[in-house]
C-alpha positions, -999 to +999 in steps of 0.1 A: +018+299-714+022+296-676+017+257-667+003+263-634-021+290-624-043+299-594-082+290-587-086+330-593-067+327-624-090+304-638-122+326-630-127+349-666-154+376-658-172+387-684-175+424-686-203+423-714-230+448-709-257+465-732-256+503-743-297+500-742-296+485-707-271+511-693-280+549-712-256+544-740-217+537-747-206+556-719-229+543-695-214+505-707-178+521-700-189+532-667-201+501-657-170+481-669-150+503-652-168+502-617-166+463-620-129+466-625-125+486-597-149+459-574-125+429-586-092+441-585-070+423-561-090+395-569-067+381-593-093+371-619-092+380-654-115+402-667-133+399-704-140+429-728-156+427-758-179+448-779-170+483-761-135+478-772-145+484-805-160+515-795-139+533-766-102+518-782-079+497-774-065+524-742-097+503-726-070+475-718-045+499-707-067+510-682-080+479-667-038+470-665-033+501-648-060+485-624-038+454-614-063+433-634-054+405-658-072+417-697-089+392-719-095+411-751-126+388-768-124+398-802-127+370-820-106+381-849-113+369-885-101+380-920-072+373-946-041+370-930-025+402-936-052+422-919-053+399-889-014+402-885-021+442-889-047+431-861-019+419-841+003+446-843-021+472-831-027+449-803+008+443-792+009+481-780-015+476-755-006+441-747-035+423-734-032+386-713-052+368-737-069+375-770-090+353-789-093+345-827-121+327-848-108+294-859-123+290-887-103+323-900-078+295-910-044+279-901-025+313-918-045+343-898-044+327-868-007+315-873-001+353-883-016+369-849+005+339-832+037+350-848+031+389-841+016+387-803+020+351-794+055+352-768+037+383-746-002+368-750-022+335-752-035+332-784-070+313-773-088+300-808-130+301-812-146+265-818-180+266-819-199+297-803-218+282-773-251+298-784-253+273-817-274+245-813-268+212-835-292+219-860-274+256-859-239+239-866-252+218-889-266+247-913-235+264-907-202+239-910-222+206-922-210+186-893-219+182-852-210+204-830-181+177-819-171+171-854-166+206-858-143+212-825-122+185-834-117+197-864-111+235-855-091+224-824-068+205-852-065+241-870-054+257-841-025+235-829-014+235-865-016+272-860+003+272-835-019+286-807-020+281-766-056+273-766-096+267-774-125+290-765-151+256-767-183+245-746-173+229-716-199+198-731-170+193-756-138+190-735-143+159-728-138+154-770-103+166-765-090+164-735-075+129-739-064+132-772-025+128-767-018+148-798-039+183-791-015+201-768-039+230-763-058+248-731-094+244-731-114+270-716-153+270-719-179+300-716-217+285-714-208+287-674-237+287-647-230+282-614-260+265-591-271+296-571-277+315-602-307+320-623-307+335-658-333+349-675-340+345-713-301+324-711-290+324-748-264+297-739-272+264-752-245+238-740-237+245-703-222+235-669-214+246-635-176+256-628-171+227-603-177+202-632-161+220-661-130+225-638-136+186-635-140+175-668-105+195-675-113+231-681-082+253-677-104+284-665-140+291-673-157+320-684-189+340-668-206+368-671-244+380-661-242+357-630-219+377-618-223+412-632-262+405-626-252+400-589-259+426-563-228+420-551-202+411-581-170+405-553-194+380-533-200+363-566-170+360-577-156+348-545-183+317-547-178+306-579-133+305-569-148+282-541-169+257-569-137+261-589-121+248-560-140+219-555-136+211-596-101+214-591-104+187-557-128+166-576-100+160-608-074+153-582-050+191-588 
């Protein structure tokens, strides 16, 4: 994992769009497509998800071939074996970070470590940001702090460069000596933006998640909602900025 990065770096754009919002799967590919081609040279990472599944894995390939940095979100979970057959597929295409489900367990997340860990940071899933506490507690029988403390526990164990976690919970971790891991948060909403119907539940704006000791953050429909996705981008690298000014980097 590199130790120091750029403002940019630390911008994740969510390419995550809706095949009923955009006439279909190839409408979604078209559109993550023409926002690759808007941000590159921007030096952001972008985020695919759900079309992966869908178009392939060439999908990351293609936004490489673009200059752009590839956050595959897939949020792997199974027995071991199948997540390190995961991890093999993946390895052909390489992406810059990829992201597991925590509670898959210290082995399959160990196993996608050991398989694509040297060439891409292994980023481990807390607790989704769209759980609530009474959501958590139905689920895993503990808080939603409990509960990233104790996944962030499985992941270091597992050997992994990071935590996919609300930015409400870094401050759980970030000054515990013996967690070693990157915290990056989705649930990002920057002050000029308004969302409609927001499923997010625990959020902040980049300038104070970049302050409470986010390594990058992670954003999506304020910036592909945006009439201009380059303008939006380029604002939210100034509040990251002023996060970055504010924690004294």
């Amino acid at each position: 994992m590199k130790t120091e990065i750029t403002p940019e770096e630390r911008l994740i754009v969510a390419a995550d769009y809706n095949p009923s919002e955009c006439g279909g799967v190839k409408g979604v590919e078209a559109k993550v497509m023409e926002l690759a081609k808007t941000l590159k040279n921007t030096g952001v990472f972008i985020k695919v998800n759900s079309i992966l599944r869908f178009v392939g894995y060439g999908l990351i390939t293609r936004l490489h071939d673009l200059g752009l940095n590839v956050f595959a979100d897939l949020k792997l979970i199974d027995i071991p074996n199948t997540m390190k057959t995961d991890a093999e597929f993946l390895l052909e295409v390489n992406p810059d970070i990829l992201t597991v489900m925590s509670c898959a367990g210290i082995d399959g997340m160990h196993a996608v470590q050991n398989i694509i860990g040297e060439s891409c940071e292994i980023l481990g899933v807390t607790i989704l940001t769209s759980l609530n506490e009474e959501e958590c507690q139905n689920i895993f029988t503990c808080s939603t702090k409990a509960g990233v403390l104790r996944f962030a526990r499985m992941t270091q164990l597992a050997g992994l460069g990071g935590l996919i976690l609300s930015p409400k919970e870094v401050d759980i971790l970030k000054d515990r000596f013996e967690l070693t891991l990157s915290l990056n948060t989705p649930g990002i909403r920057p002050e000029w933006s308004l969302v409609k119907e927001d499923d997010q539940s625990r959020i902040l704006t980049p300038s104070k998640a970049i302050e409470k000791g986010a390594r990058r953050i992670i954003l999506g429909r304020p910036i592909t909602g945006a009439y201009n996705p380059k303008d939006a981008v380029l604002k939210t690298i100034e509040e990251i900025k002023q996060g970055l000014a504010l924690r004294g980097n």
